[in-house]
C-alpha positions as a printed Julia matrix, in Angstrom:
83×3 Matrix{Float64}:
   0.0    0.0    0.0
   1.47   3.53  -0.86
   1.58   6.27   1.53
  -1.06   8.38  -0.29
  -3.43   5.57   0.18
  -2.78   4.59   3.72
  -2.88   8.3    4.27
  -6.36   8.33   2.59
  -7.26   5.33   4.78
  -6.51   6.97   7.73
  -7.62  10.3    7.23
 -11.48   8.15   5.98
 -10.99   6.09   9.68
 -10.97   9.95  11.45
 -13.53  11.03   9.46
 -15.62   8.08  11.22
 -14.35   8.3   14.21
 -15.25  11.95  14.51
 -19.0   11.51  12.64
 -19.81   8.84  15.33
 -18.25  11.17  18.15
 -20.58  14.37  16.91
 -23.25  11.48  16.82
 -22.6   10.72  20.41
 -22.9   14.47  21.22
 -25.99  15.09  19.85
 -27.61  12.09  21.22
 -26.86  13.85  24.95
 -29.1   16.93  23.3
 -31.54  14.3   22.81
 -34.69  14.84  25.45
 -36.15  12.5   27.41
 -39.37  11.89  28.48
 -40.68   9.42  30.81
 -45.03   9.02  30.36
 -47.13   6.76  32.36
 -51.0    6.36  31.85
 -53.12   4.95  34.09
 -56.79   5.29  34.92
 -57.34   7.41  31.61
 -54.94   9.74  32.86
 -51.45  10.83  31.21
 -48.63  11.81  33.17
 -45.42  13.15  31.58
 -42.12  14.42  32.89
 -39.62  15.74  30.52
 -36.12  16.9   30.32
 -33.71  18.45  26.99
 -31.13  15.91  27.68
 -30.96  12.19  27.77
 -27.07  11.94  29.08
 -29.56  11.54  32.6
 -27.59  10.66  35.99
 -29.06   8.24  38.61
 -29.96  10.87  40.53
 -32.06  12.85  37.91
 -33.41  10.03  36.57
 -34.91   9.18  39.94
 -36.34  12.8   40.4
 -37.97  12.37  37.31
 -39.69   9.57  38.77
 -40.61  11.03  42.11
 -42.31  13.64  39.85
 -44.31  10.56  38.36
 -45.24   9.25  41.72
 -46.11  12.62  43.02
 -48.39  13.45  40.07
 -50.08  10.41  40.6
 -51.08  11.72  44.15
 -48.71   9.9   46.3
 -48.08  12.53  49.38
 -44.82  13.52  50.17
 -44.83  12.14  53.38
 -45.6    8.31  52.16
 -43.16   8.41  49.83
 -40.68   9.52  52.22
 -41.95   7.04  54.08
 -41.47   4.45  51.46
 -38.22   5.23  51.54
 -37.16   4.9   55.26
 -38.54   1.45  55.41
 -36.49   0.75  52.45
 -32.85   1.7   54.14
């Protein structure tokens, strides 16, 4: 293989390599939004990013729970007899 070419094969593998980086990127832009329906109701939480840690993932869920009338105080609750 001549140098132009391997130079042409190399510069094609960064040219990946950086398309499925910017790909990667963009997915983190990517909202999520977590929907659950129950007794002909519709409850949606939503954020602009999908890159979500633990931690915000599970506040988006308390928001669930709370819209779907738990008090605070029973899910706190929940939670204590949990640990």
């Amino acid at each position: 293989m001549n140098m132009e070419t391997e130079h042409l094969l190399s510069t094609q593998a960064n040219t990946n390599r950086l398309e499925q980086s910017i790909k990667q990127i963009d997915m983190h832009k990517e909202p999520l939004k977590i929907t659950l329906e129950f007794y002909n109701k519709k409850i949606s939480t939503q954020v602009d990013h999908s890159d979500l840690t633990l931690d915000e993932l599970h506040e988006l869920w308390l928001e669930i729970v709370r819209g779907m009338g738990y008090a605070q105080s029973t899910i706190y609750d929940f939670y204590d007899e949990l640990s």
